[in-house]
C-alpha positions in Angstrom: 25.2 -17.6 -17.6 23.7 -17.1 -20.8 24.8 -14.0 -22.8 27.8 -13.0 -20.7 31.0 -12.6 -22.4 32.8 -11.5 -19.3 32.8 -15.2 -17.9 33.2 -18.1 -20.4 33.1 -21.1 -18.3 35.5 -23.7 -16.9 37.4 -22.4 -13.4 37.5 -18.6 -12.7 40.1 -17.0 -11.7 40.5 -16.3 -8.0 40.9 -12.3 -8.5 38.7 -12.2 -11.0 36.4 -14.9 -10.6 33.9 -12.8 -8.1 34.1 -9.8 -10.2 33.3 -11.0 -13.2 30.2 -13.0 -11.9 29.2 -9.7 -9.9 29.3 -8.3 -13.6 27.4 -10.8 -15.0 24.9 -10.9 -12.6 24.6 -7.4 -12.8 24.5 -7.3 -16.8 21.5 -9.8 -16.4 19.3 -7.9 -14.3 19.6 -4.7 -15.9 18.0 -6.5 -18.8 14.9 -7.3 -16.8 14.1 -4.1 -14.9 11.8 -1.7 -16.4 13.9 1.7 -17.3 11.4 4.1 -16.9 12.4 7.0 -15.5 8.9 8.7 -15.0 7.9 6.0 -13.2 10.5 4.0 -11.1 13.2 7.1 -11.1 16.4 6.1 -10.7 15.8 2.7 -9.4 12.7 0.7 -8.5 12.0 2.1 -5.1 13.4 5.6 -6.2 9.4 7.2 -6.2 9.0 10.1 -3.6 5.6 9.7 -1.8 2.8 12.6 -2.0 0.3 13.6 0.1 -0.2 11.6 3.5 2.7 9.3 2.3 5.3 12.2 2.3 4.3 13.2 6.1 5.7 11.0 9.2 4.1 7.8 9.9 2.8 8.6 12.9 1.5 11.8 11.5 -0.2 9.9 8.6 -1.7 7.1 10.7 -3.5 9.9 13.1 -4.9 11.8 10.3 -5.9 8.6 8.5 -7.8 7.5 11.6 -9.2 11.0 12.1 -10.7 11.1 8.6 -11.9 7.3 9.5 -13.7 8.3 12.8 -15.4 11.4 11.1 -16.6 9.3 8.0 -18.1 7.0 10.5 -19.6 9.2 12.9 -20.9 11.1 9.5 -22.3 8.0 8.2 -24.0 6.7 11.6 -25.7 10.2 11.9 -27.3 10.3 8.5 -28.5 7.1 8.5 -29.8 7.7 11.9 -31.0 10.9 11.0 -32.8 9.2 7.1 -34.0 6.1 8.6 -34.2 5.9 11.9 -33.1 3.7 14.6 -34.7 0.2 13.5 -34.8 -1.3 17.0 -36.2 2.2 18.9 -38.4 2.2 16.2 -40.0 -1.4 16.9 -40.1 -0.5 20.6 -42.6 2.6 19.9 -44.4 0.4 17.7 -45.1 -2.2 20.3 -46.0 -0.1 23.1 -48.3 1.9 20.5 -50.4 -1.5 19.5 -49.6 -2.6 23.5 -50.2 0.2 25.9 -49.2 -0.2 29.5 -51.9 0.0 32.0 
């Protein structure tokens, strides 16, 4: 372990020998994490959700696949109600140029 005074190599000690390379350990990693409070808070997965995230999950998935169904349903009907529907729309053609008798 580089950079750890705590343990210098050769056999630990059997008290000591886990807490020291706990320590170690421990003095390692807090040199990698980022220590930005505004955006990991106290530790990484210290963030509070907002919004749907902070409601229960079955609470969240309903209204997430409410909002889905009305985007659809929105969607369908413009289209529908802009363009047309393409294959009624070849239908009436055909029995326009091809009249029944």
């Amino acid at each position: 372990m580089l950079g750890c005074e705590h343990y210098k190599g050769g056999e630990p000690k059997a008290a000591n020998a886990l807490s020291a390379l706990q320590l170690c350990a421990i003095m390692t990693i807090s040199r990698i994490i980022n220590r930005n409070k505004k955006l990991y808070g106290p530790g990484p997965l210290g963030r509070r959700p907002t919004g749907l995230g902070a409601r229960p999950p079955l609470q969240g998935l309903v209204i997430c696949a409410t909002q889905g169904i009305a985007a659809g349903l929105l969607g369908g009907f413009g289209y529908n109600f802009l363009f047309g529907d393409p294959l009624v729309n070849y239908i009436e053609d055909y029995y326009k140029e091809h009249p029944s008798r």
